[in-house]
C-alpha positions as protocol buffer text, in pm:
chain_id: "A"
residue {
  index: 1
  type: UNK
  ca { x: -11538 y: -28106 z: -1378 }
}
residue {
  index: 2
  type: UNK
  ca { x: -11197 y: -28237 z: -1322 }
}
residue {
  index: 3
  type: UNK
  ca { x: -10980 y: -28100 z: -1027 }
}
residue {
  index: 4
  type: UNK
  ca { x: -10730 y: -27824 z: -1088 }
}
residue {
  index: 5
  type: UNK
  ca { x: -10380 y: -27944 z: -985 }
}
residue {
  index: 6
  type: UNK
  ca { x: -10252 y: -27584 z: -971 }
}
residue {
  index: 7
  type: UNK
  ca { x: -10519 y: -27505 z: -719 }
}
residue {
  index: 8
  type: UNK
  ca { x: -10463 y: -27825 z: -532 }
}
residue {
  index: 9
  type: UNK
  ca { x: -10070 y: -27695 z: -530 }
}
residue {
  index: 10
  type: UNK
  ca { x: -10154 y: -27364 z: -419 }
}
residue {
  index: 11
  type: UNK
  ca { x: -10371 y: -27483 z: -121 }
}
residue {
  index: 12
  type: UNK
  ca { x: -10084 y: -27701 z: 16 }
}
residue {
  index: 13
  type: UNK
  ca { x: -9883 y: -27436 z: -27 }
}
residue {
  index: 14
  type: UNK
  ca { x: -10129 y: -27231 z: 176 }
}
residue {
  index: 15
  type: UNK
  ca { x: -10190 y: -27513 z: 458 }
}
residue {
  index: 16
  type: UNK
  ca { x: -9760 y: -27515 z: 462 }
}
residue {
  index: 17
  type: UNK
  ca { x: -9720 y: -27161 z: 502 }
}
residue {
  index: 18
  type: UNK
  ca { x: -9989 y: -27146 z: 767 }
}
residue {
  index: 19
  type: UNK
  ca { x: -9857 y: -27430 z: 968 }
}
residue {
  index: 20
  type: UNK
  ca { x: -9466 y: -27235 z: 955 }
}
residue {
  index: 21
  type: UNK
  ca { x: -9663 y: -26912 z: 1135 }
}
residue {
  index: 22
  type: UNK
  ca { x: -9954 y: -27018 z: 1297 }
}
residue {
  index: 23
  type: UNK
  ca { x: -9982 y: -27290 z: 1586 }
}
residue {
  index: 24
  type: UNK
  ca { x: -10156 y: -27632 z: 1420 }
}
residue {
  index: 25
  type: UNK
  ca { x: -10266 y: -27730 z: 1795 }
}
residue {
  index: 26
  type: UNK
  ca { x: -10436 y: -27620 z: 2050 }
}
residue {
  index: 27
  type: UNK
  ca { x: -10203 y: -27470 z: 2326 }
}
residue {
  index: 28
  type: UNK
  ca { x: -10389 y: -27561 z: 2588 }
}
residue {
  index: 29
  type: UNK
  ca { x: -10442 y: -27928 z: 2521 }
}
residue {
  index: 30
  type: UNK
  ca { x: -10212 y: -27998 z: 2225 }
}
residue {
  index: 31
  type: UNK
  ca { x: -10471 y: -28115 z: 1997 }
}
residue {
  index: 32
  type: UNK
  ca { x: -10445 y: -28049 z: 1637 }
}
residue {
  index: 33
  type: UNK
  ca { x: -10671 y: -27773 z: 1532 }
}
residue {
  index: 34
  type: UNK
  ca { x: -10874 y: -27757 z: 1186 }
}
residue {
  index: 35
  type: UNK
  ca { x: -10811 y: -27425 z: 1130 }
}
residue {
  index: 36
  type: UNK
  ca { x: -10474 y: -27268 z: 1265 }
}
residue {
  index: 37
  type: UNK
  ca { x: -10482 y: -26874 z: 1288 }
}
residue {
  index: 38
  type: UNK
  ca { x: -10300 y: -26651 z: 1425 }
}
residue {
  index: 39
  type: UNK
  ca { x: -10567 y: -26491 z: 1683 }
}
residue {
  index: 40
  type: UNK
  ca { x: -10708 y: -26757 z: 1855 }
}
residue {
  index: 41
  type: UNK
  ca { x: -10455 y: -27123 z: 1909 }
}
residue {
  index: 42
  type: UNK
  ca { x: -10732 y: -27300 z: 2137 }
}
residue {
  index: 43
  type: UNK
  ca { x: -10981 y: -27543 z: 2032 }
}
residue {
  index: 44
  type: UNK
  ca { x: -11326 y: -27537 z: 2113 }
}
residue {
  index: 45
  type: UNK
  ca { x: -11314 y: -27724 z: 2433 }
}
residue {
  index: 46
  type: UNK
  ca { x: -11035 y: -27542 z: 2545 }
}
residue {
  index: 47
  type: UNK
  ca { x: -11198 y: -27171 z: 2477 }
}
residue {
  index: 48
  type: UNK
  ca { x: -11550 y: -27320 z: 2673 }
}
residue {
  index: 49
  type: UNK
  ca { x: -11260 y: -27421 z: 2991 }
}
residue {
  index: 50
  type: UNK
  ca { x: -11121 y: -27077 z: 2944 }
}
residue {
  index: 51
  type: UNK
  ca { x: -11478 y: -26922 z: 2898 }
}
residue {
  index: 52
  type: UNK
  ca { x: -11545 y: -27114 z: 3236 }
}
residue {
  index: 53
  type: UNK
  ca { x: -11340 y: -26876 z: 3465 }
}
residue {
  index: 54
  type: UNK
  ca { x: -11546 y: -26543 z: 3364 }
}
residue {
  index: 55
  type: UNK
  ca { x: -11774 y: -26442 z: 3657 }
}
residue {
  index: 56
  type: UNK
  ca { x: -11966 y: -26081 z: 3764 }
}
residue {
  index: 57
  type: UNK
  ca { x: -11726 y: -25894 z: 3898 }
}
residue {
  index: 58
  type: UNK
  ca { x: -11644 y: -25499 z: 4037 }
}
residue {
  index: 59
  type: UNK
  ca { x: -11556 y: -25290 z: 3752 }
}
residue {
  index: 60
  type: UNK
  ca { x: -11339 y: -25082 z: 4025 }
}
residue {
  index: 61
  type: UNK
  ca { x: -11150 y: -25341 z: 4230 }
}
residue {
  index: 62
  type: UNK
  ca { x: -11158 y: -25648 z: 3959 }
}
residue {
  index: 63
  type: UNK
  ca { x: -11295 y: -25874 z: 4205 }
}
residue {
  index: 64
  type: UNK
  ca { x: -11621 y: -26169 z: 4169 }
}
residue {
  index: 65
  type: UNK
  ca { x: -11922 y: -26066 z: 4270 }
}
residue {
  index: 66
  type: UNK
  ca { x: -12136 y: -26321 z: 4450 }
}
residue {
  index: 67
  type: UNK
  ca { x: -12451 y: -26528 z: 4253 }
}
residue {
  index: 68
  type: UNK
  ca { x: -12737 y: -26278 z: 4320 }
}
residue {
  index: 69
  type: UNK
  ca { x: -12978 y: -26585 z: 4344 }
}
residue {
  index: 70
  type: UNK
  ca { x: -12746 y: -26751 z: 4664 }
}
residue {
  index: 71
  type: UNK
  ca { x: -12793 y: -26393 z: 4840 }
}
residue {
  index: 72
  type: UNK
  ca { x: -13095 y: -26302 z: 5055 }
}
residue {
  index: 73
  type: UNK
  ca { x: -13293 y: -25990 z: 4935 }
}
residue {
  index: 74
  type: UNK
  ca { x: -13150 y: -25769 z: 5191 }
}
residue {
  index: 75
  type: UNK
  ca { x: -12776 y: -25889 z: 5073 }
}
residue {
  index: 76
  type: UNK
  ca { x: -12801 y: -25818 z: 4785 }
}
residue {
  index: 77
  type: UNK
  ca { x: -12820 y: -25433 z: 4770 }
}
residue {
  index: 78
  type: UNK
  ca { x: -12473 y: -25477 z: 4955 }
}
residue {
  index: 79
  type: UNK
  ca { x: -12290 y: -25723 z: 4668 }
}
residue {
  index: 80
  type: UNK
  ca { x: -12425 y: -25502 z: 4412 }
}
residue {
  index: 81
  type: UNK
  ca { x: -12163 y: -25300 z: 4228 }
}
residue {
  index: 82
  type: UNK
  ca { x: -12163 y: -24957 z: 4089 }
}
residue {
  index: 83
  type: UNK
  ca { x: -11988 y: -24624 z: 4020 }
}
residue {
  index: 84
  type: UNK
  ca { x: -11864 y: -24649 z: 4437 }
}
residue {
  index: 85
  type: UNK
  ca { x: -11755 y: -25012 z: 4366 }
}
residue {
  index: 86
  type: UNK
  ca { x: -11909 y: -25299 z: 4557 }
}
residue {
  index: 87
  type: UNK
  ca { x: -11873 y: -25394 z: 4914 }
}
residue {
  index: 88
  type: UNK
  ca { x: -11477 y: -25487 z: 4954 }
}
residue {
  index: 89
  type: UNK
  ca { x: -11353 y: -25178 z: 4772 }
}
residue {
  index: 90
  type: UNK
  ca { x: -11620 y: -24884 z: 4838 }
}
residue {
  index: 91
  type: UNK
  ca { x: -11381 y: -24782 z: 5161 }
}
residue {
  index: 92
  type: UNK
  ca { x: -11079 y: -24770 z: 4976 }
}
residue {
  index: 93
  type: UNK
  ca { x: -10933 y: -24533 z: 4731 }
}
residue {
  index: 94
  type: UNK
  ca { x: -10863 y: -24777 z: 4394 }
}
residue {
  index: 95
  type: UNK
  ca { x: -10658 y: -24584 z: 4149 }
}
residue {
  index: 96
  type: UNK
  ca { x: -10823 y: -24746 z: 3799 }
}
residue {
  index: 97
  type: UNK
  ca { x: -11133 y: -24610 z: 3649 }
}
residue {
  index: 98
  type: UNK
  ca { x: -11217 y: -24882 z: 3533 }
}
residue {
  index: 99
  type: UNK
  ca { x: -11082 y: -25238 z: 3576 }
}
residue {
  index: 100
  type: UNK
  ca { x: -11120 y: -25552 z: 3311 }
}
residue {
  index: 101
  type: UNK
  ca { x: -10989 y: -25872 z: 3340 }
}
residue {
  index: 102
  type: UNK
  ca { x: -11038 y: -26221 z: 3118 }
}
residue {
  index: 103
  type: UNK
  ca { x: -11101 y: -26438 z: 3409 }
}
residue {
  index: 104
  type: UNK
  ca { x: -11026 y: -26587 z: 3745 }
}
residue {
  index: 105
  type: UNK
  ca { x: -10652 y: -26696 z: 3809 }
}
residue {
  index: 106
  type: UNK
  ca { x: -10737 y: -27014 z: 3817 }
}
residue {
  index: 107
  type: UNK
  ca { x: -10747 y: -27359 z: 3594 }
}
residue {
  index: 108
  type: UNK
  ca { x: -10680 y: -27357 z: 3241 }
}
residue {
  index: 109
  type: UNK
  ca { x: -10635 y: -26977 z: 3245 }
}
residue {
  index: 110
  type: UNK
  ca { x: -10360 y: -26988 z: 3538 }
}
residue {
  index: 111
  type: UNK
  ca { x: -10167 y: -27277 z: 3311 }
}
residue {
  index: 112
  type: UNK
  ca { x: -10201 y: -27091 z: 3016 }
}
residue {
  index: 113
  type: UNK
  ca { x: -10070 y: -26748 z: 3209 }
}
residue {
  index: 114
  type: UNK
  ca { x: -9764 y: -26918 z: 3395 }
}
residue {
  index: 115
  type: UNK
  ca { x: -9627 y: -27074 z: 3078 }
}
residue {
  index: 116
  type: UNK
  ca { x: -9690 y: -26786 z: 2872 }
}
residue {
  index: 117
  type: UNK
  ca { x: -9400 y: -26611 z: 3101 }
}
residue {
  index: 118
  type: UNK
  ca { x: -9135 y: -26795 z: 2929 }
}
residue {
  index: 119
  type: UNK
  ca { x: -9302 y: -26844 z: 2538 }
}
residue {
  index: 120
  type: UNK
  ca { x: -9044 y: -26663 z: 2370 }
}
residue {
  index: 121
  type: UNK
  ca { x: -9271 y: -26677 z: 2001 }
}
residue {
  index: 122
  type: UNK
  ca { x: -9549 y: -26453 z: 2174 }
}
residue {
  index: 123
  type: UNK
  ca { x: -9804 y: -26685 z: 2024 }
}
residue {
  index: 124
  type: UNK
  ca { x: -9997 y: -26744 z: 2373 }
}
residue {
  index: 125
  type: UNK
  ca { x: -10010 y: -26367 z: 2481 }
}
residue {
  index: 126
  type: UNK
  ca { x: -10157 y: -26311 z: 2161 }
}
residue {
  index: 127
  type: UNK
  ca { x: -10435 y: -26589 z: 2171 }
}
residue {
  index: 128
  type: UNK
  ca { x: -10495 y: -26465 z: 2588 }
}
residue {
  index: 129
  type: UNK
  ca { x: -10524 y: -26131 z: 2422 }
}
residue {
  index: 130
  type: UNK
  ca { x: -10750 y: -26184 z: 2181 }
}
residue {
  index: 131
  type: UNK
  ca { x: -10986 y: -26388 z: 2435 }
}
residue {
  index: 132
  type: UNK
  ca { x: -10943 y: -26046 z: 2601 }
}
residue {
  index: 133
  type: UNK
  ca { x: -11121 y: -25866 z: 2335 }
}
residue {
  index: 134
  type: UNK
  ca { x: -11339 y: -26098 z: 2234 }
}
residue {
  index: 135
  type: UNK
  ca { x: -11500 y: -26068 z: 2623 }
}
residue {
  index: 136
  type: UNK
  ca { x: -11465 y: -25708 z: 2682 }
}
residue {
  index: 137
  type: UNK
  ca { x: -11417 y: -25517 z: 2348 }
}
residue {
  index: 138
  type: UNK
  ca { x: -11765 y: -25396 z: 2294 }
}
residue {
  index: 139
  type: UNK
  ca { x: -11701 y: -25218 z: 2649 }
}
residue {
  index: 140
  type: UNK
  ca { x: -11378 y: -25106 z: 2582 }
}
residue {
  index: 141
  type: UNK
  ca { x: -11447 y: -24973 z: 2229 }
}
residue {
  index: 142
  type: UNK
  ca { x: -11695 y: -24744 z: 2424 }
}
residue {
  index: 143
  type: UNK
  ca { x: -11437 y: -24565 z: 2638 }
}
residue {
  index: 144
  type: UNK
  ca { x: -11255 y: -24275 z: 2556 }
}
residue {
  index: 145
  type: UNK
  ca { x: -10912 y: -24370 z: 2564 }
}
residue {
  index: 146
  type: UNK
  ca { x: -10610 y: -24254 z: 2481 }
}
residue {
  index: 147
  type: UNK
  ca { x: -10318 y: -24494 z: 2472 }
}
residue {
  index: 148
  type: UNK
  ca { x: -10246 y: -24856 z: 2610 }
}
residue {
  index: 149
  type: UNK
  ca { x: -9930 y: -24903 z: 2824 }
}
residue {
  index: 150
  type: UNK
  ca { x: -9755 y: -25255 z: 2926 }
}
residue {
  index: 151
  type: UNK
  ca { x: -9614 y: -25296 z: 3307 }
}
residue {
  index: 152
  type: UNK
  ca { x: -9259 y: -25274 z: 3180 }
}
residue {
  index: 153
  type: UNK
  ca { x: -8984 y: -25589 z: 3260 }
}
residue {
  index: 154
  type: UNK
  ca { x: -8674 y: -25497 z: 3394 }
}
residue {
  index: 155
  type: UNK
  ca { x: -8362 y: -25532 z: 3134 }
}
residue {
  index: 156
  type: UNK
  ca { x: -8227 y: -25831 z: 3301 }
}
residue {
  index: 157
  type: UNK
  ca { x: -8531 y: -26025 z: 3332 }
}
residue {
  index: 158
  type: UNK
  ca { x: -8608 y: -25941 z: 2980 }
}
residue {
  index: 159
  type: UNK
  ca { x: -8297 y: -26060 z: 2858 }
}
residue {
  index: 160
  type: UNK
  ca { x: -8342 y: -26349 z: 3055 }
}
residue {
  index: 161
  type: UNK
  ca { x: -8690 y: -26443 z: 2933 }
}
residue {
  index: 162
  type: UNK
  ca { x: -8718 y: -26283 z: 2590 }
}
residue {
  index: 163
  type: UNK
  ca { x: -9006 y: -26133 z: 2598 }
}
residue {
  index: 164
  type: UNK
  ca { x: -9242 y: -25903 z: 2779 }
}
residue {
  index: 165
  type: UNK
  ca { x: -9576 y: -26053 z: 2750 }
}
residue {
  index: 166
  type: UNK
  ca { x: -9804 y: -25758 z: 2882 }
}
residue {
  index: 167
  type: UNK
  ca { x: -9676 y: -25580 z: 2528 }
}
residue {
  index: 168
  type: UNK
  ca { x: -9761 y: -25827 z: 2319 }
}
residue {
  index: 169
  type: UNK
  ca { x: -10137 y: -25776 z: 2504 }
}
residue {
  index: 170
  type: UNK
  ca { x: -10100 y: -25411 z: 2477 }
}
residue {
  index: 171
  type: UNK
  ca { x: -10012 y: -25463 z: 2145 }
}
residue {
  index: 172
  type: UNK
  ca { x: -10301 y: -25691 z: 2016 }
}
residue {
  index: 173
  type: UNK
  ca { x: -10533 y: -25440 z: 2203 }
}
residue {
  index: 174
  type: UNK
  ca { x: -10386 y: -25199 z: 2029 }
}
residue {
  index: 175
  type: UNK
  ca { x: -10443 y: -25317 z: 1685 }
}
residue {
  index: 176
  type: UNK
  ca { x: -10794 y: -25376 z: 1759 }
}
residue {
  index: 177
  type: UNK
  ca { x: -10870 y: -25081 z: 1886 }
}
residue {
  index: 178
  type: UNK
  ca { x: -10659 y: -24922 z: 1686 }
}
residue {
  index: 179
  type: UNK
  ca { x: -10480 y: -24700 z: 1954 }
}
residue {
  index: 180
  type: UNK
  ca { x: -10122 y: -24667 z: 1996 }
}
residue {
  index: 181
  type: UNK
  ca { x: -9936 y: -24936 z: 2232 }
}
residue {
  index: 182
  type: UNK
  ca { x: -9688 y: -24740 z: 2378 }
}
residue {
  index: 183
  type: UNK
  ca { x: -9419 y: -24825 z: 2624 }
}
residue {
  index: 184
  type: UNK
  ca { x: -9398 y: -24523 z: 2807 }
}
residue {
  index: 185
  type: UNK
  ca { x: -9314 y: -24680 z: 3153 }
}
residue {
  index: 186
  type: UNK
  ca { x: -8994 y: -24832 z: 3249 }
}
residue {
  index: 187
  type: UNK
  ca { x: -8863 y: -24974 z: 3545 }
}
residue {
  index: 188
  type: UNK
  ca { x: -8584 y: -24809 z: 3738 }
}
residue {
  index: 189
  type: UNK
  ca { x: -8453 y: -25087 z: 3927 }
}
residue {
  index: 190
  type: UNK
  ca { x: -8499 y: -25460 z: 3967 }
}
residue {
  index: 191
  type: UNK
  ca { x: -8773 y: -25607 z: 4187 }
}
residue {
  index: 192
  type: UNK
  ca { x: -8769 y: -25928 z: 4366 }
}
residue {
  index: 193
  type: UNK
  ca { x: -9055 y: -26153 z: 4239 }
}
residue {
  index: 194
  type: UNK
  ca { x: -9432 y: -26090 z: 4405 }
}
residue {
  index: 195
  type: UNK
  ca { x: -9501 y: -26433 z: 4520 }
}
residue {
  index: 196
  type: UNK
  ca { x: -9538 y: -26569 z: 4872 }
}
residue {
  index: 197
  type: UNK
  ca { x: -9536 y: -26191 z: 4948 }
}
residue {
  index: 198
  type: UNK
  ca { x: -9831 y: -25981 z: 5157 }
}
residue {
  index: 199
  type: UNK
  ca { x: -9991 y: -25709 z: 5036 }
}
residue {
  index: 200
  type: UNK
  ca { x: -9774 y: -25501 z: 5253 }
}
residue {
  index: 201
  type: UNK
  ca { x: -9458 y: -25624 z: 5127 }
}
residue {
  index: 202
  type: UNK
  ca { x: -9542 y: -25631 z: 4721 }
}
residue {
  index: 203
  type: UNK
  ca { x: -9630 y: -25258 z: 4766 }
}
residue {
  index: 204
  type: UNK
  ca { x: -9322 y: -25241 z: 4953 }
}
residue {
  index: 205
  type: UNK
  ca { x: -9149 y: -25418 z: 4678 }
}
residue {
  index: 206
  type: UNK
  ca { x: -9232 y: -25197 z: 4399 }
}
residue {
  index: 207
  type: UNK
  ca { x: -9280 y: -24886 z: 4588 }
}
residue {
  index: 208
  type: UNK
  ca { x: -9065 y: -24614 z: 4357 }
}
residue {
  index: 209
  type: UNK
  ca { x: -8978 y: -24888 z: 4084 }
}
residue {
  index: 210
  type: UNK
  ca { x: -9150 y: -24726 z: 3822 }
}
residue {
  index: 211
  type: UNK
  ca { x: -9077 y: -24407 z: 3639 }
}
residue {
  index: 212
  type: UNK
  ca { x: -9183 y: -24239 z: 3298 }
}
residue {
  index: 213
  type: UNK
  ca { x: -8945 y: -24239 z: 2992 }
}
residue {
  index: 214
  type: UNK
  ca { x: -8825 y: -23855 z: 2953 }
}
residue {
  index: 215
  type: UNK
  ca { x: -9013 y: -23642 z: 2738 }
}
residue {
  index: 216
  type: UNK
  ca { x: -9336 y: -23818 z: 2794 }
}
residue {
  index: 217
  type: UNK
  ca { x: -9667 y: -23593 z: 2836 }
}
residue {
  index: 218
  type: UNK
  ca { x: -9953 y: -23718 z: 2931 }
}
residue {
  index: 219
  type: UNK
  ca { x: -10202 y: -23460 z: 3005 }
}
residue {
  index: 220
  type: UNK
  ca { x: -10532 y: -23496 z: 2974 }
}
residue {
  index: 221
  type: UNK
  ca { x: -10489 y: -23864 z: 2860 }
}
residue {
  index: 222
  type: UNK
  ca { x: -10673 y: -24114 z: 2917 }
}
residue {
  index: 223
  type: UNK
  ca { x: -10460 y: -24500 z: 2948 }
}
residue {
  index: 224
  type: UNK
  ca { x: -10510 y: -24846 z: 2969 }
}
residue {
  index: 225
  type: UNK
  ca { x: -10280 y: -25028 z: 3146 }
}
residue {
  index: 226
  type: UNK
  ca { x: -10209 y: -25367 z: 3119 }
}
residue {
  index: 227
  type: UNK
  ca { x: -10032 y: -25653 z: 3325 }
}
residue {
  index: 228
  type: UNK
  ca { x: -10070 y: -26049 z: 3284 }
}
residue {
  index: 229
  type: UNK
  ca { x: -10223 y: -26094 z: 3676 }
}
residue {
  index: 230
  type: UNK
  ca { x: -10336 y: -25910 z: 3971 }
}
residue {
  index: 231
  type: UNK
  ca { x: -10343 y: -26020 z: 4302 }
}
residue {
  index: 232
  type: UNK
  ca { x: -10305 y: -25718 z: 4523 }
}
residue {
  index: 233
  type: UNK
  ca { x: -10310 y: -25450 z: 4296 }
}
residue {
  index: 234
  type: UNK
  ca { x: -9959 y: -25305 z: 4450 }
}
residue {
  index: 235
  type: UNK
  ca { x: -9779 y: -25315 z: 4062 }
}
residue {
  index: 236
  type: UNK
  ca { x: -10057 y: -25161 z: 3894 }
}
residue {
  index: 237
  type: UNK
  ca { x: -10177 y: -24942 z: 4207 }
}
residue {
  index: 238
  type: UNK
  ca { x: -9808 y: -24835 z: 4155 }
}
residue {
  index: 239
  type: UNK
  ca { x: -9741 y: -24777 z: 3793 }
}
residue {
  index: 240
  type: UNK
  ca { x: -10074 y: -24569 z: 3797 }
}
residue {
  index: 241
  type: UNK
  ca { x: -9975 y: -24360 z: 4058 }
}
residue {
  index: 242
  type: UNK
  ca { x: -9688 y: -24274 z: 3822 }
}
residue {
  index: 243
  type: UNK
  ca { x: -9848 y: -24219 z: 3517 }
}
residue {
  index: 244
  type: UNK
  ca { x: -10072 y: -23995 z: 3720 }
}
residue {
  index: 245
  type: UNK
  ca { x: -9779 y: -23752 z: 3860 }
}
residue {
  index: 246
  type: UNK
  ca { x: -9711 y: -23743 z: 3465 }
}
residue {
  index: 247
  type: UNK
  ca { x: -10051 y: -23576 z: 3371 }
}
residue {
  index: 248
  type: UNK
  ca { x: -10258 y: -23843 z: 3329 }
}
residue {
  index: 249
  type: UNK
  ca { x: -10642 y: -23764 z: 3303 }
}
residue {
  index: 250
  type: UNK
  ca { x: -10726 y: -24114 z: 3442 }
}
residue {
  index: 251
  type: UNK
  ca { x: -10588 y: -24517 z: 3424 }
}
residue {
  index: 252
  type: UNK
  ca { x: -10754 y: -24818 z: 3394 }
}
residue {
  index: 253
  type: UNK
  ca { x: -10643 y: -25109 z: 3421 }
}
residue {
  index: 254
  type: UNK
  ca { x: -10644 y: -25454 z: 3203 }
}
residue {
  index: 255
  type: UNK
  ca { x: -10549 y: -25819 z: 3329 }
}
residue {
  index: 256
  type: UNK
  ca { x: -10571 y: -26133 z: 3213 }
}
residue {
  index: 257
  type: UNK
  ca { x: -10643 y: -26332 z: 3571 }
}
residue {
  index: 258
  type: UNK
  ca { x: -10731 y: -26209 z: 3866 }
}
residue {
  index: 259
  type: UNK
  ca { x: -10673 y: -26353 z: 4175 }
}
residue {
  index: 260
  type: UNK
  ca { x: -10925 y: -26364 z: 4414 }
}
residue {
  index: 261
  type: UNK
  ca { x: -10706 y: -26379 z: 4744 }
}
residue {
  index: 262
  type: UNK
  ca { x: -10371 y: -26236 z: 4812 }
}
């Protein structure tokens, strides 16, 4: 059976159209990819570099939890992590219920997250995000919540870059969990930028920048927030606190690295 030269047109056509929306290489290594889609840009080496930076970690305070099988038996009841958190957080009062993050700030995942900041399309927020789901849906799609709120950029730094990347996350989430993406917070006044600060001065820094859009109720909800990194916790910590005072049941929190010092 001959080939069908319409169909051979229409699948160009296709492959053309696809390569106008969709990335045709990978955006972590810039190799062409087979199939380009709009969830996932990375190719298969890439996602396995990316898949490299997931570790156990406390649900409540984000951070890794040591290898049980490096720990003595009498450690390891103290590295273990539960409802109280595990043995860096247990003492303090952490705002999120619960806290999920795609991986360590670090390697691919760090280079991916520092030039999504200024990727005006969106496209690498969206493939982040969907790496997001794809390691913690199952768990998310179990908890009751509510709505899904992005840190918010100030005006001027939007302008500047474009783009708000924590709402394209929130949005993806959104989609796939099919909850509302909502940007409820906004920010009342410029902050300086977080880096090369202590975790005195970033709470400092963003102490009272946050406030609630008027008319917003949220009582009785339940929210996911979401940012691109932690490192302290004094944004989120901060925003929380704020969406609290606004009736929020409870807030947790999603990242896409975590850093494991700051």
């Amino acid at each position: 059976m001959g080939k069908n030269p319409g169909w051979e047109k229409w699948q160009r056509w296709l492959k053309a159209s696809a390569e106008l929306f969709y990335p045709t290489y990978c955006l972590g290594c810039e190799a062409m990819l087979e199939e380009p889609t709009d969830e996932m840009a990375l190719c298969p080496t890439c996602q396995e570099e990316l898949n490299a930076t997931a570790r156990p970690y406390c649900t409540r305070c984000g951070l890794s939890l040591p290898g049980f099988n490096q720990l003595e038996e009498s450690e390891k009841p103290l590295f273990s992590a539960n409802e109280s958190g595990c043995i860096r957080c247990r003492s303090e009062k952490v705002p999120f219920a619960y806290h999920f993050r795609l991986g360590i700030y670090q390697g691919l995942l760090r280079s991916l997250i520092l030039q999504m900041k200024h990727d005006r399309s969106g496209q690498i927020a969206k493939t982040l995000a969907e790496a997001a789901w794809q390691r913690q849906g199952i768990t998310l799609q179990s908890l009751p919540l509510d709505v899904i709120v992005p840190i918010p950029m100030h005006w001027q730094r939007r302008w500047d870059r474009g783009l708000n990347a924590p709402e394209v996350i929130a949005e993806t989430l959104g989609r796939r969990l099919n909850l509302p993406a909502k940007n409820i917070l906004q920010r009342k006044r410029a902050t300086t930028m977080q880096a090369q600060r202590s975790a005195t001065q970033r709470a400092e820094n963003v102490k009272g920048a946050f406030e609630v859009r008027p008319k917003t109720d949220l009582s009785g909800k339940s929210v996911l927030l979401v940012d691109d990194i932690l490192t302290t916790g004094a944004t989120c910590r901060e925003a929380a606190k704020v969406l609290k005072r606004a009736g929020a049941k409870d807030t947790s929190v999603l990242v896409l690295g975590r850093a494991e010092t700051g």
